[in-house]
C-alpha positions in Angstrom: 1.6 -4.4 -4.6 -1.8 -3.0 -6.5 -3.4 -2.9 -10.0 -6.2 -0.9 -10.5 -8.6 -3.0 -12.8 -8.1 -0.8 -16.0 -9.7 -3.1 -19.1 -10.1 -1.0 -22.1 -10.8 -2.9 -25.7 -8.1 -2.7 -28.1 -8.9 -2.8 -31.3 -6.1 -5.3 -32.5 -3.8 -8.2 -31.1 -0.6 -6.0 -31.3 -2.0 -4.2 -28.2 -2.0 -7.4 -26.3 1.7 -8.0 -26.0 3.1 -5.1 -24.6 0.1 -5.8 -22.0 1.6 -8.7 -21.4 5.1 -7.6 -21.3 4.7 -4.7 -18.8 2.7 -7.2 -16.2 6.0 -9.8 -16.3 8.3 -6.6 -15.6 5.8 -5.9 -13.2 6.3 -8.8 -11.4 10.0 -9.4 -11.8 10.4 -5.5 -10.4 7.9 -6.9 -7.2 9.6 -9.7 -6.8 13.0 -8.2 -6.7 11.4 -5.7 -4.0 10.0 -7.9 -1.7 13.5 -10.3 -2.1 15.6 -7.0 -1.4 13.0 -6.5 1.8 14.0 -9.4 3.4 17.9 -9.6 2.6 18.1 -6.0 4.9 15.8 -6.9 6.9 18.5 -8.6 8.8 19.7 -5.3 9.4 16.9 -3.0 9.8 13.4 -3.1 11.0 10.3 -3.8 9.1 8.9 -0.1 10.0 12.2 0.9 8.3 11.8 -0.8 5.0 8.2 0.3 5.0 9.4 4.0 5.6 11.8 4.1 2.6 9.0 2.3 0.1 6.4 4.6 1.0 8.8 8.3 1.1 10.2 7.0 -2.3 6.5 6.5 -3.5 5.0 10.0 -2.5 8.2 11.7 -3.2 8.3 10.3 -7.0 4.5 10.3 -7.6 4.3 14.0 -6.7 7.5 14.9 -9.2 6.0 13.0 -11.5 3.0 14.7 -11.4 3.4 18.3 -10.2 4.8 20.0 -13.0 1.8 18.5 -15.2 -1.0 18.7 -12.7 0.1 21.2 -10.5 -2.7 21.8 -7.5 -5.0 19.7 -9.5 -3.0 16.3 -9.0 -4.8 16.4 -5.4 -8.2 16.8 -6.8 -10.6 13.6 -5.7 -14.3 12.9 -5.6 -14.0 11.1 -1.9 -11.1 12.0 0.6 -12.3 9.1 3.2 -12.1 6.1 0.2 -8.7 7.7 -0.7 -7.4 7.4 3.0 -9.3 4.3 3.4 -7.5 3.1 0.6 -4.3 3.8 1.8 -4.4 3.0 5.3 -5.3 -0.9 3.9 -1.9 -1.0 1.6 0.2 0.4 4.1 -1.6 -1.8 6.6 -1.2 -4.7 4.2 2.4 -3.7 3.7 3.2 -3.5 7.2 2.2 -7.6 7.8 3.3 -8.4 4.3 7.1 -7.0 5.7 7.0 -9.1 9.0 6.2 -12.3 6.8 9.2 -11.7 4.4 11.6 -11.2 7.5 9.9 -14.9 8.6 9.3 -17.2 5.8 10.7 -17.4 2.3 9.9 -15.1 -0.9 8.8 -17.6 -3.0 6.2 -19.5 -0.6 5.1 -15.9 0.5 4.4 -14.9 -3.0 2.6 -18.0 -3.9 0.2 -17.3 -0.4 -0.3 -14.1 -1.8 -1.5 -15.0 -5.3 -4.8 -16.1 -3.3 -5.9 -13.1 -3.5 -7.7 -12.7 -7.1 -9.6 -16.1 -5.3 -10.5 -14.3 -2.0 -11.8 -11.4 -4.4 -14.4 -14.0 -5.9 -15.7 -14.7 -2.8 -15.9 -11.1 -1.5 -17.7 -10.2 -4.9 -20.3 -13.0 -4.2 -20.9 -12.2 -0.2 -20.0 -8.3 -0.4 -21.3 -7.3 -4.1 -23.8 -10.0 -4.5 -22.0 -10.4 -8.1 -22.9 -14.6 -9.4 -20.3 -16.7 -8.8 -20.3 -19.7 -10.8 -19.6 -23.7 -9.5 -16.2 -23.8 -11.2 -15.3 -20.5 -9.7 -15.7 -22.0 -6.6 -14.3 -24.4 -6.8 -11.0 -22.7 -7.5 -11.7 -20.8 -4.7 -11.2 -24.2 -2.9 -8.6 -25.7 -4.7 -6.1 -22.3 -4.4 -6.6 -22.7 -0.4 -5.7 -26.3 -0.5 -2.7 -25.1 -2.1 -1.8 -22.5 0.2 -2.3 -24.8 3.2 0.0 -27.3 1.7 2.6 -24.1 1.5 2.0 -23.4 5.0 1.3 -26.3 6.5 2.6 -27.3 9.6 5.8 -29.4 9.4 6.7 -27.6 6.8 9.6 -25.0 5.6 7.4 -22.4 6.9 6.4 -21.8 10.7 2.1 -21.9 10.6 2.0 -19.0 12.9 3.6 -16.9 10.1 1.9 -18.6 7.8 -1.7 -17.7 8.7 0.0 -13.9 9.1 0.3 -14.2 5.5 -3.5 -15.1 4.9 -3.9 -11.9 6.5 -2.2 -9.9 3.9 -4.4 -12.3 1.4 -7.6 -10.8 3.3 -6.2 -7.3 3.6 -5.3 -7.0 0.0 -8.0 -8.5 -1.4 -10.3 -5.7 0.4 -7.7 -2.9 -1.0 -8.3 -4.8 -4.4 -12.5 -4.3 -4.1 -12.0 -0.7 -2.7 -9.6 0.1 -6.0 -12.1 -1.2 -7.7 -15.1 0.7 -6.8 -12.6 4.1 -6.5 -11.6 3.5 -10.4 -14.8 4.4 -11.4 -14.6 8.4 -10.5 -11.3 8.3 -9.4 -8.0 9.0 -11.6 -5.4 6.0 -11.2 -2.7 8.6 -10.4 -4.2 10.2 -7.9 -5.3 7.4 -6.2 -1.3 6.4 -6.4 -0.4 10.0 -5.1 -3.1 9.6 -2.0 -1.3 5.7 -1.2 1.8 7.0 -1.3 1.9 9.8 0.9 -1.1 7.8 3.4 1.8 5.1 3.6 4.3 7.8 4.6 2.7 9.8 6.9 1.4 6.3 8.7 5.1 4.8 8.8 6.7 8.0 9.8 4.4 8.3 13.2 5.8 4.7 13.3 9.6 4.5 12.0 10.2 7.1 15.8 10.6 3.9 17.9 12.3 1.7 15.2 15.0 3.8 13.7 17.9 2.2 13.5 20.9 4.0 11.6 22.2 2.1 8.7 25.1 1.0 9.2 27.0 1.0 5.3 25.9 2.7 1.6 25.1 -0.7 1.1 22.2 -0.9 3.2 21.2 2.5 2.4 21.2 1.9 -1.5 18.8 -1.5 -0.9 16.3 0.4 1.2 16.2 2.6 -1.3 16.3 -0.3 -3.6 13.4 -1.6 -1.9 11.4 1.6 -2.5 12.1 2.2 -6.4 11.3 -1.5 -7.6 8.0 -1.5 -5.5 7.3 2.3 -7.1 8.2 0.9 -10.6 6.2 -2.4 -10.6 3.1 -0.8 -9.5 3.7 1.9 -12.3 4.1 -0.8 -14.8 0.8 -2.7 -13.7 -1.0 0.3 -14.6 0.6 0.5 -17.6 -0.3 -3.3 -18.4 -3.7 -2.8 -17.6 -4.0 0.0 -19.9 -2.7 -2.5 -22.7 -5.0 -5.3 -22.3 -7.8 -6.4 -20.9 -7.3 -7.8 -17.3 -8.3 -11.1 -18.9 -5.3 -11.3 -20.8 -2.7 -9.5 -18.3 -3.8 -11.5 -14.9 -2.7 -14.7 -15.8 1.1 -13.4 -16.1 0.6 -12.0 -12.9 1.4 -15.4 -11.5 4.9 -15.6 -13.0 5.4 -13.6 -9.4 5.9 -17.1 -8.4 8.5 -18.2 -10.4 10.7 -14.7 -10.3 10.4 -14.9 -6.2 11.5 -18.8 -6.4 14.5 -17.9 -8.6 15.4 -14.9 -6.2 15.1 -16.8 -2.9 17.4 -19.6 -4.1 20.1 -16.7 -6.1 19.8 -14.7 -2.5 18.8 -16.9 0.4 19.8 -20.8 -1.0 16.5 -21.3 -0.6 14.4 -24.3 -2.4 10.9 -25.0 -1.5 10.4 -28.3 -0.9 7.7 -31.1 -2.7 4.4 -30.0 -0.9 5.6 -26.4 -0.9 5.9 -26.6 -4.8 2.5 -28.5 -5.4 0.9 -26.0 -3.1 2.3 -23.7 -5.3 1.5 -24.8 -8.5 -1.8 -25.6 -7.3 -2.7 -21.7 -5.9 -1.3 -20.5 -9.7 -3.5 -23.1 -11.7 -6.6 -22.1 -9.6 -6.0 -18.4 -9.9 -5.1 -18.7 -13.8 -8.4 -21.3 -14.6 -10.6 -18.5 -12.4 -9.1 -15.6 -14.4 -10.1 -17.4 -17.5 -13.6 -18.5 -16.4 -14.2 -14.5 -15.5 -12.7 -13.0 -18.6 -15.0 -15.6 -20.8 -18.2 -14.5 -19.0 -17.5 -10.9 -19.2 -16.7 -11.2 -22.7 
């Protein structure tokens, strides 16, 4: 679930596209993670599926990076921001796991997508960064349309609902964290360090919430679960690396639409009127607020 905030300057257009292109398989490879969470979570506990994503993580992050690296590939300027750091996405992944098993993909992704809006206001009250009318405004207008997604009455239970604000809060904090990390720390370490954080964390947990899959089935999605996560945070990186963030966030929100599709291919869901104007509502906010940034840092 993170993209650290790389924004180089290319020097023509063609680098824009495959920017864009890695952040929409970036998001179809999340999407399909967080739909394949849910379907065997029938079967298996949260703890479980975080387990899987996080060994999968650590083990392919240090393959990928040992024979390169070697000792080196553990080299950082701050252990305690590289813990902290960890400890909030596995934290964030825990609750973000209990909320798939309770409410649907797509309205869960849509609350989610708040958090590039709860980032505004932590720069303004946190880093004392200017934060312009309009900006606010979206700030308003996104939770609006995430109360309308989890309102109650609606498709979604409210308790579950304001879990998922949670994971908006949490995230948002791993978000500034990254942020302030990215300037001495290396991208892949900082991936190494969440990874193997998230494992150790959900192995002192997964002791009193084994539960033996039953079929190959449910072993290959768990393991599923923990590739497509691995490979869509790998691709953000990559996207960001592309193109500036001002081009690559917008596509971000296309989340949204690959989560609706899965939950009605997987679970027959359809989110209902006020769900999909929430909806729409949260990704217009986030996309005019993306803009308004990337014009004022331009």
């Amino acid at each position: 679930m993170s993209h650290p905030p790389q924004q180089p300057q290319p020097s023509s257009r063609a680098w824009l596209q495959p920017g864009i292109l890695f952040a929409v398989l970036a998001m179809a490879s999340l999407s399909f993670s967080d739909a394949t969470s849910k379907w065997v979570m029938v079967s298996v506990t949260p703890v479980m599926v975080l387990w899987f994503r996080y060994a999968v993580q650590a083990v392919g992050t240090a393959v990928v990076l040992a024979p390169v690296r070697g000792r080196a590939m553990w080299r950082t300027h701050s252990l305690r921001w590289q813990l902290l750091r960890g400890l909030l996405m596995v934290s964030c992944s825990l609750l973000a796991f209990y909320c798939l098993q309770r409410m649907p993909v797509a309205e869960f992704t849509a609350t989610v997508m708040l958090t590039p809006l709860v980032l505004t206001a932590l720069a303004r009250f946190v880093m004392k960064e200017q934060v312009s009318p309009l900006r606010w405004l979206m700030v308003v207008g996104g939770l609006i349309g995430a109360l309308l997604v989890i309102r109650p009455g609606g498709q979604v239970d409210s308790s579950v609902g304001w879990m998922a604000l949670t994971v908006v809060v949490t995230y948002a904090v791993f978000q500034a964290v990254t942020s302030h990390m990215t300037r001495t720390e290396d991208p892949a370490v900082m991936q190494l360090y969440t990874g193997w954080v998230g494992w150790a964390v959900s192995t002192l947990l997964v002791f009193n919430a084994w539960v033996t899959p039953q079929s190959l089935t449910e072993w290959a999605l768990l393991l599923l679960v923990g590739l497509a996560a691995t490979l869509g945070q790998y691709l953000l990186i990559v996207a960001f690396s592309k193109a500036p963030a001002s081009v690559v966030s917008p596509f971000l929100y296309t989340g949204v639409a690959f989560s609706t599709v899965m939950g009605w291919w997987l679970f027959d869901h359809i989110p209902d009127a006020l769900a999909f104007t929430g909806m729409g509502l949260v990704v217009l906010c986030g996309v005019v607020a993306g803009r308004i940034k990337g014009a004022a840092q331009a």
